[in-house]
Structure formats: structure tokens, C-alpha cells
C-alpha positions in Angstrom: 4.7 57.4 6.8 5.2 53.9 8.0 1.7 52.8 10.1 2.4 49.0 10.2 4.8 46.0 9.7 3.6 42.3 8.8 5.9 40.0 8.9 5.3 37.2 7.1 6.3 33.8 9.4 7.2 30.3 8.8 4.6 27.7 9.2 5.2 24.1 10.9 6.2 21.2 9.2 6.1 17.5 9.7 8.4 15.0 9.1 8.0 11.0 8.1 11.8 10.1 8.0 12.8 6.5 6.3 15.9 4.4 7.9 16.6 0.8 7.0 17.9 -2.2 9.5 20.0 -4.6 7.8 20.8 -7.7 9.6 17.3 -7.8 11.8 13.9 -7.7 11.5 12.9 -4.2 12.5 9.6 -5.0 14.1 11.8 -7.9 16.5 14.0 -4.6 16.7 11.2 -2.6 18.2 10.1 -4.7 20.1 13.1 -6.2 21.8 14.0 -2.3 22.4 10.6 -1.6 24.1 10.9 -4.8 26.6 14.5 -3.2 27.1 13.1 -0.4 27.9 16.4 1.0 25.5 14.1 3.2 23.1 10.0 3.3 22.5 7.9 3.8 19.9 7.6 7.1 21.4 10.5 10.0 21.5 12.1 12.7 22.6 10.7 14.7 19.9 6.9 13.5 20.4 7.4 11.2 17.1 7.2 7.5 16.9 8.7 4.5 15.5 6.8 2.3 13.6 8.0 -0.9 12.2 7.6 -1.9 8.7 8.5 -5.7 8.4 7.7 -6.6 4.5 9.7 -3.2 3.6 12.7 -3.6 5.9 12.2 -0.2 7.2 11.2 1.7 10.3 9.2 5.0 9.9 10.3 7.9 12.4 7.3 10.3 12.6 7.9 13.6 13.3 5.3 15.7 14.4 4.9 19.2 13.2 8.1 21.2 14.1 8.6 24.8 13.6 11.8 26.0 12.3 11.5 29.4 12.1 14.6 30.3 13.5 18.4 28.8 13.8 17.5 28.2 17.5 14.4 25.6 17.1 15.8 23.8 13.8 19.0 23.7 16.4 17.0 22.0 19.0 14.6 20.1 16.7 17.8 18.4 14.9 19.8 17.5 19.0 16.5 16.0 19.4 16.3 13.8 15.9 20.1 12.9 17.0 18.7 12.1 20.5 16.1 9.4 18.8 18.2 8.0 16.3 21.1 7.7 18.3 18.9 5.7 20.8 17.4 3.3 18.3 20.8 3.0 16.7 21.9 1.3 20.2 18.7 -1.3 20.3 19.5 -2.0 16.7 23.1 -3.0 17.2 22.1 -5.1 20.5 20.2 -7.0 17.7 23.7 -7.9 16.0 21.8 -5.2 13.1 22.9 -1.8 12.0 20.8 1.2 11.6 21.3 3.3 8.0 19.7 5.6 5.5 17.6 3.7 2.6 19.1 3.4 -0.6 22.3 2.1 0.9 24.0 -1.2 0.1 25.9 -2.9 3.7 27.8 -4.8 2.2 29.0 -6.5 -1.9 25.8 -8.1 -3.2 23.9 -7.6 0.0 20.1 -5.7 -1.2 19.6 -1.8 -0.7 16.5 -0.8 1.2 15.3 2.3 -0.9 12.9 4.5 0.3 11.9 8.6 0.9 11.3 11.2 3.4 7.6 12.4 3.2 7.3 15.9 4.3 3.8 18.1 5.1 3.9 21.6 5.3 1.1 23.3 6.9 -1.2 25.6 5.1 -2.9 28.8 6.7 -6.2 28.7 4.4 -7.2 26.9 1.3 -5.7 29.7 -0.9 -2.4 28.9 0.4 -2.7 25.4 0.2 -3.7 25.7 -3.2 -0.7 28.0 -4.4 1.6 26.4 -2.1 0.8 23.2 -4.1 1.2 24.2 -7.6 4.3 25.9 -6.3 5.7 22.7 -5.5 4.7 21.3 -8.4 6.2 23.7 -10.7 9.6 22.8 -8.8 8.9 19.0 -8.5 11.8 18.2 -10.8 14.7 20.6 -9.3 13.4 18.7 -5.7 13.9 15.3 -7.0 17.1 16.2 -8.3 18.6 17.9 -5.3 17.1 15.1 -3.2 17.6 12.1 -5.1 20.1 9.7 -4.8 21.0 6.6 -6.4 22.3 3.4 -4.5 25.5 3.6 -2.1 27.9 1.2 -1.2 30.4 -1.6 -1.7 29.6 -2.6 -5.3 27.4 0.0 -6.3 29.8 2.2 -7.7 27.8 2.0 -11.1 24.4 3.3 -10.6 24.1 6.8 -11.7 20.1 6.9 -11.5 18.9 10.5 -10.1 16.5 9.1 -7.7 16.5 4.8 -7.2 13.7 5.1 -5.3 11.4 6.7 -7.8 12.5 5.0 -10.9 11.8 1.7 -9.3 8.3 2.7 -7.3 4.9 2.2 -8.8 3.5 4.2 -6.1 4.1 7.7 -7.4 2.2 9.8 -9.7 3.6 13.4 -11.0 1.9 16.1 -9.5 -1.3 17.8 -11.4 -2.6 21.5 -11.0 -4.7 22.6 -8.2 -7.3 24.7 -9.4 -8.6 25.0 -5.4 -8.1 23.4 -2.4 -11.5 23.5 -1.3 -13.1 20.5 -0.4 -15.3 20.5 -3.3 -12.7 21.1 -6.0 -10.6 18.4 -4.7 -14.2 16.0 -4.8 -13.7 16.7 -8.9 -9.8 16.2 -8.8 -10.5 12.7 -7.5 -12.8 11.9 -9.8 -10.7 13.0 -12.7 -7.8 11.1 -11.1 -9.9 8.0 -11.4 -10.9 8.0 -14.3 -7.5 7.7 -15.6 -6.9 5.0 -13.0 -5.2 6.6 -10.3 -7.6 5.8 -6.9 -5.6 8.3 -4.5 -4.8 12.1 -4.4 -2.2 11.3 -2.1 -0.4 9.3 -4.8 0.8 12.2 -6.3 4.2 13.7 -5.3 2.7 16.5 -4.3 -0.9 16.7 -2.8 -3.3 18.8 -0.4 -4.4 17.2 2.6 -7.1 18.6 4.7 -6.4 18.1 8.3 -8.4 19.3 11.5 -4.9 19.9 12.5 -4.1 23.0 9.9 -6.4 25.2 9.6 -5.8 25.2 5.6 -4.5 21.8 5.8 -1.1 20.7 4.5 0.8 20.4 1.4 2.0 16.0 1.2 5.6 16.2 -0.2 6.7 12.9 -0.8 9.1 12.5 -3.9 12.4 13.3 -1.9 14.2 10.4 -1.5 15.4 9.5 2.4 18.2 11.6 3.1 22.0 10.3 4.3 22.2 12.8 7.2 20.6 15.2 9.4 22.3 18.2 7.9 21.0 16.9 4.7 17.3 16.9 6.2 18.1 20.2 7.7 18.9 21.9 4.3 15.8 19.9 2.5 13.6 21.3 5.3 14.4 24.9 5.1 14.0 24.4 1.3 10.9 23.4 1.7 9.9 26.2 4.4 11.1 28.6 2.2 9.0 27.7 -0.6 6.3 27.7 2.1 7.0 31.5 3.1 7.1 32.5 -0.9 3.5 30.9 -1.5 2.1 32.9 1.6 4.0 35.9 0.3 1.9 35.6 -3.0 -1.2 34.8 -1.2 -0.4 38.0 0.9 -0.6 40.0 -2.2 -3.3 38.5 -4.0 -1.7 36.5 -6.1 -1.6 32.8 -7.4 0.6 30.3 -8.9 -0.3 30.1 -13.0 0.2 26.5 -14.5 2.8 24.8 -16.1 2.5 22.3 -18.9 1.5 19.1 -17.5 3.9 17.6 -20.1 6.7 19.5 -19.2 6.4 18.8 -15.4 6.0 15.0 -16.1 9.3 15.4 -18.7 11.4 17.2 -16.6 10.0 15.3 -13.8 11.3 11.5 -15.6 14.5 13.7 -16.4 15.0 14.1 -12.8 14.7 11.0 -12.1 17.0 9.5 -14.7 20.0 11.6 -14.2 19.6 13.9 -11.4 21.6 16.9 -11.4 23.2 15.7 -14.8 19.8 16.0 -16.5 18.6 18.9 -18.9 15.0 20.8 -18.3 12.3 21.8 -20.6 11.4 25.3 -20.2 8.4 27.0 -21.2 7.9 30.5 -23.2 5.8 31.9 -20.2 7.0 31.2 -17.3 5.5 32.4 -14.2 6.3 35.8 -13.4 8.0 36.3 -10.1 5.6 39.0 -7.9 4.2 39.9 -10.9 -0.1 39.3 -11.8 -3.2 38.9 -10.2 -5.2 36.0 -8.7 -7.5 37.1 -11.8 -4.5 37.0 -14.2 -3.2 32.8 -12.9 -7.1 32.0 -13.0 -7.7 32.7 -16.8 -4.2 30.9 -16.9 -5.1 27.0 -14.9 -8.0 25.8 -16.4 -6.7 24.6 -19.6 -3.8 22.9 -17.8 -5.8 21.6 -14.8 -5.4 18.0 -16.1 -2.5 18.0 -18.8 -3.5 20.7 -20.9 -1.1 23.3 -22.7 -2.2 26.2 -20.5 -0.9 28.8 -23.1 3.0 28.1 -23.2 4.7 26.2 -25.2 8.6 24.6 -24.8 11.5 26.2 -25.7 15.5 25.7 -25.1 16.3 24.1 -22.0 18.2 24.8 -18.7 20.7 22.0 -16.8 18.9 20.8 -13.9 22.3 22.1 -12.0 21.2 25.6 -13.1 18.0 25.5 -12.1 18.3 24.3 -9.1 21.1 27.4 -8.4 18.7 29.7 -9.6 15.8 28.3 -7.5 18.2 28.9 -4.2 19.0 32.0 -5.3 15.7 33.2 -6.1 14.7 32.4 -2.4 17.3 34.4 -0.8 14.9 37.2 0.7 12.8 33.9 2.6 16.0 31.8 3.2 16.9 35.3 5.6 13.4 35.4 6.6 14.6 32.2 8.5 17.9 33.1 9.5 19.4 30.9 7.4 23.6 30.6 7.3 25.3 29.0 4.6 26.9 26.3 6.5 23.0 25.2 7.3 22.5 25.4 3.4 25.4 24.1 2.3 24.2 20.3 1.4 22.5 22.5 -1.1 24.8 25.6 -1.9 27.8 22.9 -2.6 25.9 20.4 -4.7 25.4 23.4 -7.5 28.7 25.2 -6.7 31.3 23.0 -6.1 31.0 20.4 -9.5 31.9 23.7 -12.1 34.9 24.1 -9.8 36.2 20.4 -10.4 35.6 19.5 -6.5 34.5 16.1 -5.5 32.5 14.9 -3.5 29.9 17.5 -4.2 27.2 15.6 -2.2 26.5 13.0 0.4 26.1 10.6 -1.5 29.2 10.6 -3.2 30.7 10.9 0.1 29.4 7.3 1.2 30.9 6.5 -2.5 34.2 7.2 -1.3 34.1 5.7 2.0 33.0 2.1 0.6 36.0 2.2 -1.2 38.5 3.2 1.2 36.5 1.6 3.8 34.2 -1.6 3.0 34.2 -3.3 6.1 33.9 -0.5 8.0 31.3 1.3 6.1 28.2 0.5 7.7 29.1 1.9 10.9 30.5 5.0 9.2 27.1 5.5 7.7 25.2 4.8 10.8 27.1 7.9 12.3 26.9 9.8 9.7 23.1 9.2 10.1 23.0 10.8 13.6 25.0 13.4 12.8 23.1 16.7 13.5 25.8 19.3 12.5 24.8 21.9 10.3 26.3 20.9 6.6 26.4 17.6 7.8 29.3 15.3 7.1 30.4 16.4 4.2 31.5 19.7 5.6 34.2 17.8 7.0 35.7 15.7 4.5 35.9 18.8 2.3 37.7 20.5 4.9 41.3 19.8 3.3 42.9 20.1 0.2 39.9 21.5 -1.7 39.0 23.8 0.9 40.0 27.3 -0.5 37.3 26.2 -3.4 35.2 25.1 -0.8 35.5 28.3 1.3 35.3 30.8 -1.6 31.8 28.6 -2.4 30.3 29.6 1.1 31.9 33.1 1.4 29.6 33.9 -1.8 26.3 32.6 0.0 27.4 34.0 3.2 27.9 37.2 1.7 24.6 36.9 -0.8 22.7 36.3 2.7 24.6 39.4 4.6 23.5 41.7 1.5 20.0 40.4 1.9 20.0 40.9 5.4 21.3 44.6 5.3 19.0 45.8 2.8 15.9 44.1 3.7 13.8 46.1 6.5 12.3 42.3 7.6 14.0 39.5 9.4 
């Protein structure tokens, strides 16, 4: 006899989203716009601007949003579009143009590279701490999906996974989270310095106690700064599905066991090199998926807490394409928690579909590829649209909408019926 239903929800998420001005200082931007009363460092969305002169860069911060549902990542995203679009005007009155990091204007002119830092909010310390180590096991199938090399007149030739990360010296591969409680993360620090690293939050992935959360929030910030809004969208409801599977586990007692420190660092410098061309070290034991104890991942972290082996040892190898399929498909059951459709995935869904089916472009990315060459003098403001654009699927949606489009279309039917088949059989929405 059924006495109860728990429904396990999506928690918020914040946003730090990284746009480049070419052609204008973006603090003069700013603050030219704010005398102009045209756009402030405040917005629509209860974010801010914030200028970053010696970077080229302004900062859009998001506060947390929650997603949960088709309906507010609708409204959230109309209301990114809002913002943007507005500082997009005050940057063109500055003889400037607004666009995504990592993108070239024009032949020989310098790329602005830069990421998206996300925080996803944590209920307790136990989810924290399994939310991180989560993320940490899938640190390399993130930067892969997210990572993008430079666009642009002239850049035809880099074919780095992530430009951003390769070049940074501000990044530090994530380690296991034994706890997140304040104490524990006392001895992670210490640990940390010891081999020279000052900050926690240098990692790709750290917890962040804030009076905010009551568990505080999970720092995400190895995805590189995405071209569109339907490319955010889909990174987002990656990431809040991830979220939902860590407070599954948590719900039933169970944590996340560690991988190899060495493999998470070599998959991780894989990921980076070559993106969704690279090739992934697996291990023998792999965690198993609703399967253990709390007890059971305990007598499993200590040994890897700082690099050790942890038990497993490396064996064969998967394409980081595969991986990052299986990953989407693995989170089916909390991509329909959140009522997600395929066209709202399909940044993702096309990236690992569409390539064994011969279509190009596949992502975004190659997308501004195209349009630089068919299009150089007109590609800047092309990319600055693209950049507002808050359609589900984003831009490339579009352009794929012709002679490939059976391909394409056969691609979504299979996620749109993988989704439907969840849906029907599952007694939770």
C-alpha cells in the first residue's frame, strides 16, 4: 500500500556568465551606459554587470535561479536575453561589439577567452559533499562538452578542447571530498597548501559554504563561456541534473566512492587537449550506479583523498564522445524530473549524435567556424545575435534545419522518444 510520495526537487543555481567587448574598454562601456541611463550594473534578472578592464571582459552575475521546470528556465533565459540585449545596445553606442569569449572579431585581432562559473546549491553537507565528488568524477566529460577552442576569421586551425583551460594557470583538477564539513575542509586546505595550491576555490570543482545555502554550494568553474543562451540552457540543466542524482544518492544513504586522482587529472588534460576527439581512462571499479552504502564509499575515499589509488586500477578506455552519450543517457530519469524536451537538450544530444552520422556542424562552435568563412565582415554582429539568442537549441537548430535535417530530426526523435518512455513509466515528474 502506497502511504507517501517524495519527490525529489531541483535546487537553485547561480550563474557568473563571461562576454568580451572588442573595440572599447568595458568599464568606459559601463559607465557611459549607466550616465545613459541605457543599461545598469543592475538587471532585469537581479544580476549585475561588473567590468573587468585588465581582462577585457564584463561579468554578468546571475543570482540563484531555479529551473525546475520548462516555464522558469523559459522566463529565466527572456530575461538573460532582456540584459544582454540591453548591454549589447550601450556597447555598440561605444563603436564596440558585444560577444562570447574565446572569439576572434576579426584576422589577427586577439580572442578574449574566458568561462562560465556555475554554483549549485547544496541542501546539507552530505549533499555537498557527494554532489562534489560527483562532479568531479565527470570533470572531463564537462570540459569536453563545454569547451571550445578559438572562433573566428583566421582561426580555422585551433583544435584545442578548451583554449581557455590549456592557457590558464588559475585552475587546479578537482580532489576528493571526504566531507564538507567545515572542519574537514580546514584539513583539505592545509593539504592543498602544502603542495602549493593557497585556494579551495582554485579547483574546478569546490564546496563553498554560504549563509545563503543551507549546505552551501558546489563552485563549477571549468566550463568554458558558452556561444549562446541555448547553449547555457543545455549546460545548466546538465548541471541540475547532476544536482538531482547526488540528492537521490543522499536520499538513499548513499555516497559517491573515489576515482583515481590520476585518472581524473589524465582524462581531465585529455579533455582539454582534444575535446570530444579525446580518449578516457577508465577504471576496473567504477562506481556503481544506485548500488552501496555510505559505509561501503567511506572504506573506499580515504586512500584517494589526495591522489591515492583508492582500490581501482586503469583499464581500456572509452572516446570522450561515448562517454559523454552515456552520461546524458544515464540521467534520463532526472532530465524528466525537470521536464526536459530534446530541443532544450539538443546543444548536447547533437554534439554526440550527429558526428557518427557525418553531419556538420555538430556544435556551436563550429557553427561560428562556418560563418567567419562565409561571412568575415559580418561575423561579429552575427555572433552578437547569436549571443542573445534565447531559443531552446540555440542557433544551431536553425542552420541544421536544411539539407541534413532528416539526420537531424531522426537524432531528436530518439531523445524525444527516450524522454516519452521515461516519462510513461516513471510514477514521478
Amino acid at each position: 500500500m502506497l502511504v507517501g510520495l517524495t519527490r525529489v526537487g531541483a535546487a537553485r543555481q547561480a550563474v557568473t556568465m563571461g562576454l568580451a567587448v572588442a573595440g572599447a574598454e568595458p568599464g568606459s562601456v559601463l559607465a557611459a551606459s549607466a550616465a545613459a541611463t541605457t543599461v545598469t550594473t543592475a538587471t532585469a534578472t537581479g544580476g549585475r554587470f561588473v567590468a573587468d578592464d585588465a581582462r577585457s571582459r564584463i561579468e554578468l552575475r546571475l543570482p540563484p535561479l531555479w529551473l525546475g521546470t520548462p516555464a522558469a528556465r523559459d522566463e529565466a533565459m527572456a530575461a538573460i536575453a532582456a540584459d544582454l540585449s540591453d548591454l549589447a545596445r550601450a556597447v555598440n553606442a561605444q563603436r564596440a561589439v558585444l560577444l562570447p569569449p574565446g572569439v576572434r572579431p576579426a584576422p589577427g585581432a586577439p580572442a578574449v577567452t574566458g568561462g562560465d562559473v556555475h554554483r549549485l546549491e547544496a541542501a546539507d553537507e552530505a549533499e555537498l559533499e557527494v554532489l562534489c565528488n560527483l562532479l568531479r568524477r565527470h570533470t572531463a566529460v564537462l570540459i569536453a562538452l563545454a569547451g571550445r577552442a578559438v572562433s573566428g576569421p583566421g582561426a580555422a586551425g585551433d583544435r584545442v578542447g578548451s583554449r581557455w583551460l590549456a592557457d590558464s594557470r588559475e585552475h587546479l583538477a578537482a580532489r576528493y571530498v571526504g566531507s564538507a564539513a567545515p572542519g574537514h575542509l580546514d584539513r583539505v586546505r592545509a593539504q592543498l597548501r602544502r603542495e602549493g595550491i593557497a585556494d579551495l576555490e582554485r579547483m574546478d570543482v569546490a564546496p563553498v559554504p554560504a549563509p545563503d545555502a543551507a549546505g552551501g554550494y558546489a563552485l563549477v568553474r571549468c566550463l568554458d563561456a558558452q556561444t549562446s543562451l541555448g547553449d547555457l540552457r543545455a549546460l545548466m540543466l546538465l548541471l541540475a541534473a547532476l544536482g538531482l542524482r547526488a540528492r537521490r544518492m543522499v536520499r538513499g544513504g548513499r555516497r559517491e566512492a573515489g576515482t583515481p586522482q590520476r585518472v581524473v587529472e589524465r582524462n581531465r588534460t585529455r579533455a582539454v587537449a582534444e575535446g570530444l576527439r579525446a580518449r578516457f581512462e577508465t577504471t576496473a571499479e567504477q562506481p556503481k550506479r544506485g548500488k552501496g552504502t555510505r559505509r561501503d564509499a567511506r572504506a573506499a575515499a580515504p586512500a584517494d583523498q589526495f591522489g591515492g589509488s583508492g582500490g581501482s586500477s586503469v583499464s581500456g578506455g572509452e572516446a570522450a564522445r561515448s562517454a559523454a552519450r552515456r552520461l546524458l543517457i544515464e540521467l534520463v530519469p532526472e532530465f524528466v524530473n525537470l521536464g526536459a524536451s530534446a530541443l532544450e537538450l539538443a546543444p548536447l544530444v547533437l554534439a554526440v549524435e550527429l558526428p557518427p552520422l557525418g553531419v556538420r556542424p555538430a556544435r556551436t562552435t563550429e557553427l561560428l567556424d562556418e560563418i567567419a568563412v562565409g561571412d568575415p565582415s559580418g561575423f561579429p554582429a552575427r555572433v552578437q545575435a547569436l549571443l542573445c539568442d534565447p531559443t531552446p537549441g540555440g542557433p544551431l537548430l536553425a542552420r541544421l534545419r536544411g539539407p541534413e535535417s532528416g539526420r537531424v530530426t531522426l537524432a531528436l526523435e530518439s531523445w524525444r522518444a527516450r524522454l516519452d518512455d521515461r516519462t510513461a513509466g516513471s510514477g514521478e515528474r
